[in-house]
PATORSE-336956 format. One line per field, with one value per residue (C-alpha): residue number from 1; residue in one letter; chain; x, y, z. Coordinates in nm, 3 decimals. Layout:
<rs>
seq <- (NUM / ...)
type <- (a / ...)
mol <- (A / ...)
east <- (X / ...)
north <- (Y / ...)
up <- (Z / ...)
</rs>
This chain:
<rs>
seq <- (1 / 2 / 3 / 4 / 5 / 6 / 7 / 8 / 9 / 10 / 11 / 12 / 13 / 14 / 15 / 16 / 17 / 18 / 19 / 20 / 21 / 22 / 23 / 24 / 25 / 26 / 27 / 28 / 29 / 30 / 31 / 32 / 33 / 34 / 35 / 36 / 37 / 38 / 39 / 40 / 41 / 42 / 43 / 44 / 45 / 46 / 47 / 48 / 49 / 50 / 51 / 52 / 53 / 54 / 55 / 56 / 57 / 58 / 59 / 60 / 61 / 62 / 63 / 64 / 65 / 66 / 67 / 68 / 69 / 70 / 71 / 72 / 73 / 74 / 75 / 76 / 77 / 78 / 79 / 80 / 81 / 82 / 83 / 84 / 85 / 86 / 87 / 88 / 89 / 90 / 91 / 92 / 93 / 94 / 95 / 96 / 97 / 98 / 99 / 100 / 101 / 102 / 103 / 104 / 105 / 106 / 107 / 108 / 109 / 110 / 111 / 112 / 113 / 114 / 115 / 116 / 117 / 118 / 119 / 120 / 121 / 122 / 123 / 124 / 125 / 126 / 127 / 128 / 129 / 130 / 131 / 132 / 133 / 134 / 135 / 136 / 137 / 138 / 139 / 140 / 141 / 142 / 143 / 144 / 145 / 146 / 147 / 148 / 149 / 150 / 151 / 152 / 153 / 154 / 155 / 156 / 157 / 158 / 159 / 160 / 161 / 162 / 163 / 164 / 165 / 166 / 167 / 168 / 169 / 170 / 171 / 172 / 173 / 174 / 175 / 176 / 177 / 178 / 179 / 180 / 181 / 182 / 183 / 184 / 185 / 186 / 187 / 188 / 189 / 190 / 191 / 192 / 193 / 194 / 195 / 196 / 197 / 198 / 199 / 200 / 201 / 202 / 203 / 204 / 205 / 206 / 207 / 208 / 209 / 210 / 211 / 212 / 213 / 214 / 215 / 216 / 217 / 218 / 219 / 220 / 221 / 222 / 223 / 224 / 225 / 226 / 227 / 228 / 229 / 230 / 231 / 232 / 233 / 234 / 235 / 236 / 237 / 238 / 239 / 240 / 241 / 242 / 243 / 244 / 245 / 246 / 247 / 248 / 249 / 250 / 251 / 252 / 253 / 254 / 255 / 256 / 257 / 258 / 259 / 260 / 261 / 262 / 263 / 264 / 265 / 266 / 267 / 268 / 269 / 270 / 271 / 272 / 273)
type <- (x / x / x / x / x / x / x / x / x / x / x / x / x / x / x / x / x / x / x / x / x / x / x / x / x / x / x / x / x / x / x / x / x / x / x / x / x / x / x / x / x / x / x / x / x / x / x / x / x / x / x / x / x / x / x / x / x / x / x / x / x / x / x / x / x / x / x / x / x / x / x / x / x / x / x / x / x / x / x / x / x / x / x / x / x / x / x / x / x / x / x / x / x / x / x / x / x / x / x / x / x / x / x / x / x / x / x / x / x / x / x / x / x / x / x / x / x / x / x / x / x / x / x / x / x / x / x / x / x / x / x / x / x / x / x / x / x / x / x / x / x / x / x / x / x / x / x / x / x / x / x / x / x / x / x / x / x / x / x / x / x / x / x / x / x / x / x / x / x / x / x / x / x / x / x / x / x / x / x / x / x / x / x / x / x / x / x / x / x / x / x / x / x / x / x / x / x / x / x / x / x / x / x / x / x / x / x / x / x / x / x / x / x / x / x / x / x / x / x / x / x / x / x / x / x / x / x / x / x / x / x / x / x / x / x / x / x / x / x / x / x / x / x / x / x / x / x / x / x / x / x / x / x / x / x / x / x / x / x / x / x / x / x / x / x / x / x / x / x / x / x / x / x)
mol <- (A / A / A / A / A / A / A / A / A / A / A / A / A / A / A / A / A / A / A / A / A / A / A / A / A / A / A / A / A / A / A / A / A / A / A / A / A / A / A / A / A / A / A / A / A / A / A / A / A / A / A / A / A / A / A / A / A / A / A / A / A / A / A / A / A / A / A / A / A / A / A / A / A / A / A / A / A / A / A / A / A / A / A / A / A / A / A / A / A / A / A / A / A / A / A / A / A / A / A / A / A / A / A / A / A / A / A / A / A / A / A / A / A / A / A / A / A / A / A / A / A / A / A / A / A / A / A / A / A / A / A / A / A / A / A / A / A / A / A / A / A / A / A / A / A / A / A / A / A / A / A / A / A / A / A / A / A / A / A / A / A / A / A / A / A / A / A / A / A / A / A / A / A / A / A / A / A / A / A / A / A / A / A / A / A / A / A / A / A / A / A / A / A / A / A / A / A / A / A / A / A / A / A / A / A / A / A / A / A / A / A / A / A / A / A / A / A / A / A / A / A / A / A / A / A / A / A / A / A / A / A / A / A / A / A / A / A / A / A / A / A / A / A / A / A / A / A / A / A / A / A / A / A / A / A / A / A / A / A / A / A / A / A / A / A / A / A / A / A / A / A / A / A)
east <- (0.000 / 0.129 / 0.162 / 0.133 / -0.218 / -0.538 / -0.663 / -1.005 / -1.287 / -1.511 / -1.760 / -1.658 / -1.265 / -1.220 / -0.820 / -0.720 / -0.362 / -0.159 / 0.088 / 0.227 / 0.484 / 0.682 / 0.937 / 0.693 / 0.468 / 0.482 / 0.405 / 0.549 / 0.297 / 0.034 / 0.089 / 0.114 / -0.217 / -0.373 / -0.254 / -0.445 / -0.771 / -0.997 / -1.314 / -1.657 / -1.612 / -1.282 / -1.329 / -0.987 / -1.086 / -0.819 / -0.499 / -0.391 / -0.119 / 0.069 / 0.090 / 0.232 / 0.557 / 0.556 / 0.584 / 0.852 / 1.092 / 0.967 / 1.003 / 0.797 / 0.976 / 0.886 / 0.694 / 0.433 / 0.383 / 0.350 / 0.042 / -0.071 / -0.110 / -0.197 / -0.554 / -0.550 / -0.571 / -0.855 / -1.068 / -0.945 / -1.098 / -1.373 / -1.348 / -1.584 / -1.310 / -1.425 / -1.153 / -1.259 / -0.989 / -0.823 / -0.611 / -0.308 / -0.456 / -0.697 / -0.604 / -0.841 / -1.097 / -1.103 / -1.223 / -1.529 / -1.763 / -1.552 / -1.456 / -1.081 / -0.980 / -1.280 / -1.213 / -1.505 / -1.333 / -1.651 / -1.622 / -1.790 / -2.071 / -2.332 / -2.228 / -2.537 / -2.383 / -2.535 / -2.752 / -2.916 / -2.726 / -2.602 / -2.257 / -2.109 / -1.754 / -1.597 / -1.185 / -1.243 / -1.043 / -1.313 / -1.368 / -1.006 / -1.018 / -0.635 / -0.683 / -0.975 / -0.906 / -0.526 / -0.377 / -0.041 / -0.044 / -0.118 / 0.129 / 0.380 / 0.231 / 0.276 / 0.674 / 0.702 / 0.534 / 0.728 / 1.097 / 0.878 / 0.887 / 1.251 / 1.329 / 1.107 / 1.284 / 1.597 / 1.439 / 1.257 / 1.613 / 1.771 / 1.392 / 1.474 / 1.808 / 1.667 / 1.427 / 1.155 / 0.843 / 0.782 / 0.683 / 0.563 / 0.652 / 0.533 / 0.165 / 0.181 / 0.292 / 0.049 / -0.250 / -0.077 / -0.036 / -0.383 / -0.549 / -0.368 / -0.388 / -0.731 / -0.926 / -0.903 / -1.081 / -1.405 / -1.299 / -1.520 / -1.805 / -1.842 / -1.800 / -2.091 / -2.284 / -2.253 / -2.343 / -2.651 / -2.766 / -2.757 / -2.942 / -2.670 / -2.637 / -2.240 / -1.922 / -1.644 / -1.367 / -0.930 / -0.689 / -0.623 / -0.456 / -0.611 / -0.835 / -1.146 / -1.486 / -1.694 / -2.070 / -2.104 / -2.425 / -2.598 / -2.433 / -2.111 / -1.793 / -1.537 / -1.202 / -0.990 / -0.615 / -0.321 / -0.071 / 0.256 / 0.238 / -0.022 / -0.135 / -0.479 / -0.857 / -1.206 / -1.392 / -1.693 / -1.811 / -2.077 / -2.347 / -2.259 / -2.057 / -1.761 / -1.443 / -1.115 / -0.853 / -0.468 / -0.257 / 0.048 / -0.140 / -0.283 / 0.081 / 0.214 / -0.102 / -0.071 / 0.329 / 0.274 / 0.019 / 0.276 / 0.488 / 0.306 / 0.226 / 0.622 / 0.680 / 0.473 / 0.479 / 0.653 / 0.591 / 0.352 / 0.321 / -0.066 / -0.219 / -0.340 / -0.685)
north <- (0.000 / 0.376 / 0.604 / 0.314 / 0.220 / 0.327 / 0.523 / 0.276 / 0.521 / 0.433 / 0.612 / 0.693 / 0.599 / 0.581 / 0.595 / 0.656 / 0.612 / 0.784 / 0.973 / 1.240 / 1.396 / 1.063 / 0.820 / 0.579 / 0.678 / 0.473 / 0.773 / 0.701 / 0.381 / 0.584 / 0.830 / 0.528 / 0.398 / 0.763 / 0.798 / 0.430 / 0.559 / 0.804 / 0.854 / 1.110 / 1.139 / 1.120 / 1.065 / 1.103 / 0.927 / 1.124 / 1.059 / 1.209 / 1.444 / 1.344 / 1.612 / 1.456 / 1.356 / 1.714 / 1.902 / 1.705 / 1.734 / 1.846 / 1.575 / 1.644 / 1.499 / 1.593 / 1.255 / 1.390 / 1.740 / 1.513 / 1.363 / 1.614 / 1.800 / 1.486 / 1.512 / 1.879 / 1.814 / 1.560 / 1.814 / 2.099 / 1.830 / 1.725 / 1.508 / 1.605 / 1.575 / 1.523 / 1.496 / 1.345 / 1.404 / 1.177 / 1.222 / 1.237 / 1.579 / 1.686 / 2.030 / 2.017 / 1.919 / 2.332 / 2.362 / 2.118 / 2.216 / 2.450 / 2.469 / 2.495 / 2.523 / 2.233 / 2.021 / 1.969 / 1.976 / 1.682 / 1.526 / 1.254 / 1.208 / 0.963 / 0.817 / 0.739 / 0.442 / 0.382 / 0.073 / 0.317 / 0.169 / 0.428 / 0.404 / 0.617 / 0.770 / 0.836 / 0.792 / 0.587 / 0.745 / 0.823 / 0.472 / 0.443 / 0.432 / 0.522 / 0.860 / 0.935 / 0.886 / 0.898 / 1.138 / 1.099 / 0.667 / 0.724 / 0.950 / 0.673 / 0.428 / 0.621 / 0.675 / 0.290 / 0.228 / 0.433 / 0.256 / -0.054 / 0.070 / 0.128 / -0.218 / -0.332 / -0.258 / -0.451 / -0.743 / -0.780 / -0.732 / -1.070 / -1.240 / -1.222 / -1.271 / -1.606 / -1.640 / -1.599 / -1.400 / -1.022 / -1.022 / -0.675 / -0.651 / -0.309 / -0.457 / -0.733 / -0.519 / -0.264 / -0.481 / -0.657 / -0.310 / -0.185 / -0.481 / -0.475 / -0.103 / 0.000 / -0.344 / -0.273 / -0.590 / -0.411 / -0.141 / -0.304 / -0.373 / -0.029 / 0.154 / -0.104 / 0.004 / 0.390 / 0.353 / 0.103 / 0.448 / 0.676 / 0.477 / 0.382 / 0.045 / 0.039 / 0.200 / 0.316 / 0.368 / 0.379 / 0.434 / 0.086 / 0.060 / -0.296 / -0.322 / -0.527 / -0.595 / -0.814 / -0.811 / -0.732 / -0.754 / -0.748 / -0.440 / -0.413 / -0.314 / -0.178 / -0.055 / 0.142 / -0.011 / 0.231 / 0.364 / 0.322 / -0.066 / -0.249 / -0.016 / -0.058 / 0.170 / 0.090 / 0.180 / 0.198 / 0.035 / 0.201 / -0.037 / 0.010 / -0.294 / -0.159 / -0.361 / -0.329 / -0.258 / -0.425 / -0.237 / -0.420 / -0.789 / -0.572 / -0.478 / -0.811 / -0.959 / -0.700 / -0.805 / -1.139 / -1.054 / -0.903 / -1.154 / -1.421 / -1.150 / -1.131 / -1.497 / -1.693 / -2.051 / -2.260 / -2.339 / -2.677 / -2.603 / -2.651 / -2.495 / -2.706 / -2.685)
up <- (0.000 / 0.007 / -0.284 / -0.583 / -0.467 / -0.551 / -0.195 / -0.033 / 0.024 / 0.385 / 0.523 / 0.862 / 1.004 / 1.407 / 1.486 / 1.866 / 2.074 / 1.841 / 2.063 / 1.825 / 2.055 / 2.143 / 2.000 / 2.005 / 1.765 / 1.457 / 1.247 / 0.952 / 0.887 / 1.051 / 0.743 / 0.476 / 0.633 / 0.593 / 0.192 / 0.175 / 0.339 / 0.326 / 0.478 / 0.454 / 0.848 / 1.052 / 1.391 / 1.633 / 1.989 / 2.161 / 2.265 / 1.921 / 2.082 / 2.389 / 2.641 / 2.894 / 2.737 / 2.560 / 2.879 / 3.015 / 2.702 / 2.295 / 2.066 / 1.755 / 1.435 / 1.045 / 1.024 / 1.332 / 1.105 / 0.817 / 0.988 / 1.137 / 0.770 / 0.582 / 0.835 / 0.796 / 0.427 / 0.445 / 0.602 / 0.342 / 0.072 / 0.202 / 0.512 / 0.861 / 1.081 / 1.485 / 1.794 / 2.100 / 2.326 / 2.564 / 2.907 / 2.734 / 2.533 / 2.801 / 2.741 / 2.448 / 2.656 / 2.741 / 2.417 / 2.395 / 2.158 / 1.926 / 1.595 / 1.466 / 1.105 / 1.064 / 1.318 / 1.574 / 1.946 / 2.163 / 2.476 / 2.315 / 2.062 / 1.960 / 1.567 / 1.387 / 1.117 / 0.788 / 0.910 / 1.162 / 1.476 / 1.727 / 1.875 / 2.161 / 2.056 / 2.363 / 2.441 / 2.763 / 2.999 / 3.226 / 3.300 / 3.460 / 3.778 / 3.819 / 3.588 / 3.741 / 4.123 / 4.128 / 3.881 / 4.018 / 3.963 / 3.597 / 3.578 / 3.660 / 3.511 / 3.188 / 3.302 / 3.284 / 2.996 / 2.818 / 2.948 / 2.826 / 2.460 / 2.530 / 2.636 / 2.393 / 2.090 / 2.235 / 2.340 / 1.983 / 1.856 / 2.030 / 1.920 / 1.569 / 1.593 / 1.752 / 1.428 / 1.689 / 1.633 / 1.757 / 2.104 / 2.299 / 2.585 / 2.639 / 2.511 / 2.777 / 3.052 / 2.980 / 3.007 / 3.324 / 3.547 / 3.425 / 3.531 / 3.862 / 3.967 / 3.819 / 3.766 / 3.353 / 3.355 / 3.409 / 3.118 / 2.841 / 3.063 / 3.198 / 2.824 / 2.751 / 3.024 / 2.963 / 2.561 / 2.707 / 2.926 / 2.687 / 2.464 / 2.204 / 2.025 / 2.095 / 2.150 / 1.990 / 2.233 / 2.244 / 2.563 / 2.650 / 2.355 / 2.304 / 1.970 / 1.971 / 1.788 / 2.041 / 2.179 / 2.542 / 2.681 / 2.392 / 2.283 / 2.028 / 2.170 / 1.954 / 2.097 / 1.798 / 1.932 / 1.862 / 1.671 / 1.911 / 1.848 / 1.655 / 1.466 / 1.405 / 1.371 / 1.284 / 0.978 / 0.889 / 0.578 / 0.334 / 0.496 / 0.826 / 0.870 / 1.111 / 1.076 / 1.287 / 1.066 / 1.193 / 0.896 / 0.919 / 0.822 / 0.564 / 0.430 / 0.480 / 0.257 / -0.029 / -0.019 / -0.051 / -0.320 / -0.509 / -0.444 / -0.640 / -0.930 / -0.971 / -0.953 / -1.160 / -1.190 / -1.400 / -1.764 / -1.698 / -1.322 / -1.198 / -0.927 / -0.644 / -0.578)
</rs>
């Protein structure tokens, strides 16, 4: 995919957890994914700029302006662009309900799909107990996440070396600390719950960084992942049909597409059925 495809058109694209602002934003296939796809409504489910890492040291690389201005450009062609922000860009959340160069600041908003089925977007945060009752855990939690990614990159290094697959240890020790310092556990059941009182048929959530498409309840969960390690966001399909989107098995398919295009078989070879 990239700049020799032909871009795929959706009607509405969720992407959360990107993290402009830190070294572990993958932006560069966060930009490839965003030449790919475009969509007639953009929503960003917050955590789009990190401010936390910003005010303790600027790191904001060409590739983050790149994306930044590749979205910017959406909107300037067309695109409603919406940003729901998270706890890592709370600050935005002074601006709830304003306009800026087209892009809609909400605290949350009910999405209204193309099959008539209601969805809460909402980043999540709210729902964590540690950011919401203990400002100052999260805050460290965050600080050792980060040396995760760090350690991460190292450890992946000796894994292939090994010939063994990609392992994150940053994912796994996310998950693990969440679970044991704010009962994550109960995450998808209480986004569930709030899209079940305000009448909604689902949700569309991010910040545990954790993508999903799963029925709780009798209501569909949805959880768009990130864009620090597996790189992944919902769309929503023309008939309403929402879909989690995992880019890089979508890049490994279309090489291995290409692949067999620029290898055919032998003369006399036969396919097996």
């Amino acid at each position: 995919m990239g700049e020799d495809t032909e871009t795929t058109r959706v009607r509405t694209l969720f992407l959360s957890d990107m993290h402009l602002g830190t070294k572990g934003c993958q932006a560069d296939l966060l930009l490839e994914f965003l030449r790919d796809y475009d969509a007639d409504v953009i929503y960003l489910v917050g955590d789009i700029v990190d401010g936390w890492q910003l005010k303790s040291g600027w790191y904001w690389p060409q590739s983050h302006n790149d994306v930044v201005q590749k979205l910017m450009r959406k909107v300037r062609k067309g695109s409603t662009l919406v940003y729901v922000p998270g706890n890592h860009d709370e600050f935005l959340r002074d601006y709830i309900g304003m306009t800026f160069g087209g892009i809609e600041i909400a605290d949350q908003r009910v999405h209204e799909a193309a099959d008539g089925k209601r969805y809460l977007v909402i980043h999540g945060d709210q729902f964590d107990m540690v950011v919401r009752h203990a400002k100052w855990l999260a805050f460290l939690g965050d600080g050792a996440y980060t040396f995760a990614l760090f350690v991460n990159t190292y450890v992946n290094t000796v894994r292939r070396r090994l010939g063994l697959a990609y392992w994150s240890l940053s994912a796994w020790a996310k998950l693990k600390v969440k679970n044991a310092v704010s009962f994550i556990g109960k995450f998808e059941e209480l986004l569930s719950a709030e899209a079940k009182r305000v009448g909604a048929d689902g949700v569309i959530c991010g910040h545990i960084h954790h993508a999903a498409n799963r029925q709780i309840n009798g209501l569909t969960y949805l959880n768009t992942g990130d864009w620090v390690e597996s790189c992944t966001a919902i769309v929503e399909h023309y008939d309403g049909t929402m879909e989690v989107l995992h880019y890089p098995s979508l890049l490994r398919a279309r090489a291995a597409r290409t692949e067999l295009v620029g290898h055919p078989r032998p003369e006399g070879a036969r396919a097996v059925a």
